[in-house]
N, C-alpha and C positions, 0 to 999 in steps of 0.2 A: 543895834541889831535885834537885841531880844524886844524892843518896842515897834517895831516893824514886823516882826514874827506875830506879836501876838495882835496886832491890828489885821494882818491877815487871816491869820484864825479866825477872828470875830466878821471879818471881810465873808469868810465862809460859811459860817453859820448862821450867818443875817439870808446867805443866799439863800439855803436849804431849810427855811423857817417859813412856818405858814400861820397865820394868824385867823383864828378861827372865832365867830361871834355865835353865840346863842340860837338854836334853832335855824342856823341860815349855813344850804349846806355849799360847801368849797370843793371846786376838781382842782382834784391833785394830782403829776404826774410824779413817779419817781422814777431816776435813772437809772442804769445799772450799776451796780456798787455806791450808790446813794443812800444819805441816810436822812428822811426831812423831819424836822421837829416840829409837831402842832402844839401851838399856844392858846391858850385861852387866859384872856385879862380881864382884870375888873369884875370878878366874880361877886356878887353880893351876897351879903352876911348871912339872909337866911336858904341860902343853896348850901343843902349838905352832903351831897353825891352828885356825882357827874360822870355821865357816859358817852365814850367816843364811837363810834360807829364808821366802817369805811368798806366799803363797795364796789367791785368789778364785777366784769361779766364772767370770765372762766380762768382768768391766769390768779394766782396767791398772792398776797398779802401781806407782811408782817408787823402788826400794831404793839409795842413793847414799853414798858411802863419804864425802863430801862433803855442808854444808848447802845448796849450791847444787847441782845435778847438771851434770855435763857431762861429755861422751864419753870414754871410757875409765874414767868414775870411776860411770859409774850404770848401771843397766837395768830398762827399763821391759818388764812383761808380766805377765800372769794370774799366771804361777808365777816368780817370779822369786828371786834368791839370791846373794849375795857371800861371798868366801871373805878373810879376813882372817890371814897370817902373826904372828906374834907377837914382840914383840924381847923379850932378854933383862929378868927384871924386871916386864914388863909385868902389872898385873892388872886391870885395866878398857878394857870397849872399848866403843863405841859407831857407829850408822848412821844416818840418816837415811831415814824411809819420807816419801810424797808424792802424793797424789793424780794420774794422769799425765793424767787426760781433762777435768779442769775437775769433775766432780762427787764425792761422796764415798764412799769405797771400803769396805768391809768382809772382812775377810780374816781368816786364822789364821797366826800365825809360829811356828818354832822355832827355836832357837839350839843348834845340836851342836858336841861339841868331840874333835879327835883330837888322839894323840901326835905322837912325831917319824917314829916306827915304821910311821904309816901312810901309804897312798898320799896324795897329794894333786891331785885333780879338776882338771883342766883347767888345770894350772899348765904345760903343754909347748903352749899356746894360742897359733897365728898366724894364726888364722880370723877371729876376732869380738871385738871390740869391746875387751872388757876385758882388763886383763895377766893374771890371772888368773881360768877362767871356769869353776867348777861346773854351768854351767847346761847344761841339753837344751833347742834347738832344736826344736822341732815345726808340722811343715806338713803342712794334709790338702788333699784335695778328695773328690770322689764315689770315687773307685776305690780310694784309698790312702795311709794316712799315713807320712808319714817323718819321723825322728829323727836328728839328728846331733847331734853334743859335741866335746870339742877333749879331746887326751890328755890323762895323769894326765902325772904325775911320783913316782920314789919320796920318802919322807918323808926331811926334815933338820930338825936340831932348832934351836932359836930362836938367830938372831944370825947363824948359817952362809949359806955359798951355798949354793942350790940347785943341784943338783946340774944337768950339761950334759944338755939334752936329745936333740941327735942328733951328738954329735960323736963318740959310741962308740956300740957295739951289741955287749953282752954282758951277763952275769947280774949286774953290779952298774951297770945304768943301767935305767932307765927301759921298755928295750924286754924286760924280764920280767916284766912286768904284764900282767893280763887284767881283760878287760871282760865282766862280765854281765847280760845284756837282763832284765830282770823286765816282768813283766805284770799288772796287779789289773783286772780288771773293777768297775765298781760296781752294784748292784742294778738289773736290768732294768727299765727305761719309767719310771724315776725319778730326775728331772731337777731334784729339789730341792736348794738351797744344804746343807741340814742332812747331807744323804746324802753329798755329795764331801768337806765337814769332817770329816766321820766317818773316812771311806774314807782319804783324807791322814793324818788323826794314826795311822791303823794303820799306815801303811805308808812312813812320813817318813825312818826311818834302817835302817840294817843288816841289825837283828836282826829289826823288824816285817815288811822287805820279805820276808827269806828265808821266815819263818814263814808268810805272806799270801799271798806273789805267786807267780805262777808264773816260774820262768825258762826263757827260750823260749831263748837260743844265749850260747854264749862267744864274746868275739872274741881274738885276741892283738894285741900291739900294733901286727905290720904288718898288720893287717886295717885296711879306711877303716871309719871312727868314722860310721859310717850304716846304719841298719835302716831297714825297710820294712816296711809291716802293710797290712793289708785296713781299709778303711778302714770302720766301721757307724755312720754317720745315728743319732742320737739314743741311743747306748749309752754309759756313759760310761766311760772307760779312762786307767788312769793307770801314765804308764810312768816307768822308773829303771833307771839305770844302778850297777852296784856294778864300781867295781875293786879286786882282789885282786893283792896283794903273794905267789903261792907261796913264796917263799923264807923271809919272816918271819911269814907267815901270819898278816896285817893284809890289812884292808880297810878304804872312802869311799864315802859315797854320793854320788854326784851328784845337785841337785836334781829332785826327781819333777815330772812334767809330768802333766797332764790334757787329755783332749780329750772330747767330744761330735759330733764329724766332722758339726757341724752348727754353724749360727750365734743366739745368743740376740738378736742386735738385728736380721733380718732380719725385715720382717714378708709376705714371700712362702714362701720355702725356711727357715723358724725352724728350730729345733730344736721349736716347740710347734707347728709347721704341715706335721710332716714327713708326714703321712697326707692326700697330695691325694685329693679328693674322685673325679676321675679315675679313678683307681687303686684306691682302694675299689669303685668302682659294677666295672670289669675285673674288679678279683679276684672281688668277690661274685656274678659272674654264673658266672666260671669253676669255681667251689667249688661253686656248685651242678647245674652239668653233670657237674662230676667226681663229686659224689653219686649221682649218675643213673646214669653211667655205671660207677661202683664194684659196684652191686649190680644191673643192667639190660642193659651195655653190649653184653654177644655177643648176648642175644635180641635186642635192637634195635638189628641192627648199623649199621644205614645212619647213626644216631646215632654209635653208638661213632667211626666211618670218617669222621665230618665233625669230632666234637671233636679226635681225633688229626691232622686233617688242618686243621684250624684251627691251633692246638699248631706243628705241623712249619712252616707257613708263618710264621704270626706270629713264630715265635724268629726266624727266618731272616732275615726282612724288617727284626725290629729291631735286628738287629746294623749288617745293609746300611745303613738308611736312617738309623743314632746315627754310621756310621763316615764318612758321605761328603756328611755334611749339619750345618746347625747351627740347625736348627727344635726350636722348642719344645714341651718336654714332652710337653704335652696333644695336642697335633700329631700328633706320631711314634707315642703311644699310640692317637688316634682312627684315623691311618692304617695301622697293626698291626691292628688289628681289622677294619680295612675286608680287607684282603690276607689275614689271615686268614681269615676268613667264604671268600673268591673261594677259598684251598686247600681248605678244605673242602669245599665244594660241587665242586670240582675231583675230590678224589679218592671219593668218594662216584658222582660222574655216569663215574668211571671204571669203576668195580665193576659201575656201574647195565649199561651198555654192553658193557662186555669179558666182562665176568663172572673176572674173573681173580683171583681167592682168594690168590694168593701175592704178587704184585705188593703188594697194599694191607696183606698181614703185612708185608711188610720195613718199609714206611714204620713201621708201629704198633711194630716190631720196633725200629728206631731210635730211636723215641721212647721206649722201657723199658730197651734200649741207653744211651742219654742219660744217663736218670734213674740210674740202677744205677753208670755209671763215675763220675758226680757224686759219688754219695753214698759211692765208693772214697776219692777226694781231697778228700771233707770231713774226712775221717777224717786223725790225725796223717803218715798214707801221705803227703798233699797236702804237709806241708813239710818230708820229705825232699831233704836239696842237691840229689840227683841230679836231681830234679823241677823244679828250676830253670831249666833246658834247654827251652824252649818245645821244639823235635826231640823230647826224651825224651821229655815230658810230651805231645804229641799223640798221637804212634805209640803208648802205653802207651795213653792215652784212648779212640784208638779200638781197639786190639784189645780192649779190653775190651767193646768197642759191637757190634765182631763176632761175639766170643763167644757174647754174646746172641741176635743173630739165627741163628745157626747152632741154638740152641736153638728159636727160633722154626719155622725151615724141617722140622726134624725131629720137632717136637710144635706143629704150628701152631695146635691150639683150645683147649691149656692152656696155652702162651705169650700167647695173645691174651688169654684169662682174667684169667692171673696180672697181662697190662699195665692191665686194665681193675680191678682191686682197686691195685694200689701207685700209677701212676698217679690213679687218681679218686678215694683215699685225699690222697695230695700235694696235689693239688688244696685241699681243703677246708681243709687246713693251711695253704696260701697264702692262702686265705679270708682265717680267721683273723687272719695273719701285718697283713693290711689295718686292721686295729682294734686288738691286739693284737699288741706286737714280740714274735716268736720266731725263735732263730738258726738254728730250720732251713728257712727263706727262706734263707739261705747258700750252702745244697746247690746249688741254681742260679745264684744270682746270684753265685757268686764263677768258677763257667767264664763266666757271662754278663760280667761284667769282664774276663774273660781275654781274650777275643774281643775284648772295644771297646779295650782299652788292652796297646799294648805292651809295656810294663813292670813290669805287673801280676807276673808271675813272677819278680819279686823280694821281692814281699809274703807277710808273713805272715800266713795267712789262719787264724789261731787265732782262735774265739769263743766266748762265754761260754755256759756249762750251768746254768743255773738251774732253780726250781722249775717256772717253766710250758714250759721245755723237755721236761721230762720228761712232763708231761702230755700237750704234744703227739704227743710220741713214741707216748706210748701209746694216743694216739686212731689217730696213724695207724695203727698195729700191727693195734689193734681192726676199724676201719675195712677196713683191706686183707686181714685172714683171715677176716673175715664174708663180703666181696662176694665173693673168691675161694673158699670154701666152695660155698656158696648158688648160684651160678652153675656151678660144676662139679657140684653135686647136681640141678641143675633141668634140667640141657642133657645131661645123659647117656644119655638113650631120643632124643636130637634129630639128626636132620644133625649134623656135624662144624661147618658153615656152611649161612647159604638160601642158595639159587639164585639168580641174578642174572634180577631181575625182562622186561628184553630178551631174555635168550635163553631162556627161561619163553615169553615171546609168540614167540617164532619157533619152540618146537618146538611150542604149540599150534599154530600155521597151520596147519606142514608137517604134524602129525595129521589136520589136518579135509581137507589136499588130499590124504592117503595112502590114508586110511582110509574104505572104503568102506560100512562097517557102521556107522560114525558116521551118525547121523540126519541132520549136520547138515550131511553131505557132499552129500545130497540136495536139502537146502532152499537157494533162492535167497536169495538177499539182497531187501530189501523192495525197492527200483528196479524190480529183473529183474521181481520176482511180479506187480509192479503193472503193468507194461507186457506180460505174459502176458495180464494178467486183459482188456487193453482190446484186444488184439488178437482175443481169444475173444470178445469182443461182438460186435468189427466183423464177423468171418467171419458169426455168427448173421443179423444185421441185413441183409448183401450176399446170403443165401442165402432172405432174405423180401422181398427187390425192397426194402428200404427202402434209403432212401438216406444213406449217411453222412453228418454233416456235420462240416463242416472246425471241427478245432480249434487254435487259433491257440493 
């Protein structure tokens, strides 16, 4: 019996056994209450660490150096990864994977292997959890994700100590290594499990990252082990960290992480519910006043003067009322709208009134101001260090917002022009942006985060260019040198500006009280004539003995 027993056991363990080769990555499922063990055989003499690495899209993990896990020896997460030293001799090694949530997990792993010569990830670790920790950390919300990791160490080759990690500080320890940020986008509004397997095994080790990714900054070692990004709702982003050895010129990856700055088990704020209905019906109304006003806006200004004055209050108001309130969504959206509508009509019934032509440029002036310094710091300008300086970064912001009106004031009817074509071009692209993700919804909403959240100017506000970016772009291009044409062709025999319909009625009045060759300076008003006419009866009627009678 016990020879039956134990050939069953082994029966078991042969099932839940995964054999894993060198840089070639294996999907793995694991069951519920399953425990599978990855192998790696025939390891060669001179590999002196080795790192497992394993990948899902939103459900947990758990990789443990041990069949049982417990603290210091596991870790549980979406992207998770253990880094295994090697003794002299050594050529077989093995991990244990685990389902961490109760249900069964589907994933991709790799298994990579460096010499002595290279750095080693997160081996100078006093942060988190494990002795040694390859992994990145990743935390988002709405405005910004961050990254942290724990130092490398340089490479030692098997059976050695590892070399001190802060008890020197020169070119043969640890503090001559540098860290490099990489970045990979994954295909825009494409939220499928097949897409981020895909995007992972491009981008899993060294050579893929450098060839694929972009690298956004160096750090050196006395830099803190922390980046900051702009955080995009429903895009999905996979970061890594490479450190480099300058002196032997080796390099490590540390394990890649992935985000979606969105949640797949929410079923209000998802990742598949990120397009509120709200927010569609705003944009779709605003994209097509911005139509209107791309190709119509200066002949029918009183228009033009209430969308720009809706525009100016609504930003206004939702900065105010996201920074010093904690109402929901739909709320602060319904109530933006309501406050905007009241600017508009505000600045509109000002024009109506005053008649003051310049006054209502600068507002529309500031608002092409606005757009224009935005679309400066979308641009790689926005994550220059020096720009890091919320000081710097405003005074540069707005001068550039003055610059603009100062163009305004001194060409006031092709300034107004030029804001009703770029403008009510943007417009229509935020339409879009409603149905359709496009990163140039960014151009605003990344000053509009700057505004709501303090810290934002530590992020890096790098976003992906893809195919329907480029489309976009080119609608707005299209978009904003047609209205801007058309409108400087149609308005060219016209006023500069109409006339402010109040003081239009007052200098008629003052005409008909001046002007005595007006007919109409003559004629009474219908009251007066009629109380003429009944007073010429009466005279008649008193001059033939009749007698009046009272009229009550």
């Amino acid at each position: 019996p016990c020879f039956w027993y134990m050939l069953w056991i082994e029966g078991v363990i042969l099932r839940y056994r995964v054999l894993f080769l060198f840089n070639t990555f294996q999907n793995v499922n694991v069951n519920e209450n399953e425990t599978v063990q990855a192998v790696v055989s025939r390891i060669p003499l001179d590999v002196a660490f080795i790192t497992l690495q394993f990948h899902t899209q939103h459900s947990n993990a758990t990789l443990s150096y041990t069949r049982m896990p417990g603290l210091g020896l596991s870790l549980t997460a979406v992207d998770s990864g253990l880094l295994s030293p090697l003794i002299p001799g050594q050529t077989k090694l093995s991990w244990f994977l685990l389902a961490a949530d109760g249900d069964s997990v589907a994933g991709t792993g790799v298994i990579l292997p460096y010499t002595s010569s290279d750095p080693v990830p997160g081996a100078c670790n006093l942060e988190f959890d494990l002795d040694i920790d390859p992994n990145i950390y990743l935390h988002y919300n709405l405005f910004e994700t961050t990254i942290r990791f724990a130092p490398a160490n340089i490479g030692y080759s098997r059976g050695s100590n590892p070399p001190a990690c802060d008890t020197e500080v020169g070119e043969n320890t640890r503090w001559r290594l540098r860290y490099d940020i990489y970045q990979y986008f994954l295909p825009e509004s494409d939220l499928s499990e097949q897409s981020l397997i895909t995007s992972i095994q491009s981008v899993a080790n060294v050579q893929t990252m450098r060839e694929h990714g972009k690298r956004l900054m160096t750090l050196s070692s006395s830099d803190k082990t922390e980046v900051v990004f702009s955080s995009i709702p429903g895009q999905g982003v996979i970061y890594s960290v490479i450190v480099r050895d300058p002196v032997l010129n080796t390099s490590s990856s540390y394990i890649p992480v992935h985000t979606y700055a969105c949640s797949f088990s929410s079923t209000l704020d998802g990742c598949d519910t990120l397009g509120k209905i709200s927010t569609r019906i705003f944009f779709t109304i605003a994209g097509l006043a911005g139509l209107f006003v791309c190709f119509f806006g200066h002949r029918f200004f009183k228009c033009e003067l209430f969308c720009m004055g809706f525009g100016f209050a609504a930003f206004l108001f939702f900065v105010l009322i996201t920074r010093t309130t904690k109402l929901d969504y739909d709320i602060r959206l319904t109530l933006t709208a309501v406050i905007g509508v009241v600017g508009g009509v505000i600045l509109v019934m000002s024009w109506w009134r005053f008649g003051s032509v310049m006054s209502c440029v600068i507002v529309v002036g500031l608002v092409l101001g606005f757009l224009i310094s935005s679309i400066v710091f979308f641009t790689p300008v926005g994550d220059i260090q020096v720009f890091r300086s919320n000081v710097v970064f405003w005074v540069t912001f707005s001068c550039i917002v003055v610059v603009v009106l100062l163009f305004f004031v001194r060409w006031p009817r092709e300034g107004n022009i030029t804001m009703c074509g770029v403008a009510g071009a943007y417009a229509v692209v935020l339409a879009v942006n409603a149905y359709i993700y496009t990163s140039l919804s960014y151009i605003t909403l990344n000053i509009l985060k700057r505004f709501l959240n303090d810290n934002f100017s530590k992020a890096f506000t790098d976003v992906p260019f893809q195919d329907i970016d480029f489309i976009m772009i080119t609608v707005w291009v299209v978009l904003g040198v047609s209205g801007i044409v058309l409108q400087l062709y149609r308005e060219r025999t016209r006023p500069f500006f109409p006339p402010s319909p109040y003081l239009m009625w007052l200098q008629e009045r003052e005409r008909r009280k001046t002007n005595v060759l007006d007919p109409s300076h003559h004629t009474s008003s219908l009251p007066s004539r009629l109380l003429a006419r009944a007073r010429q009866l009466t005279g008649r009627r008193e001059s033939a003995g009749e007698r009046t009678p009272l009229l009550l």
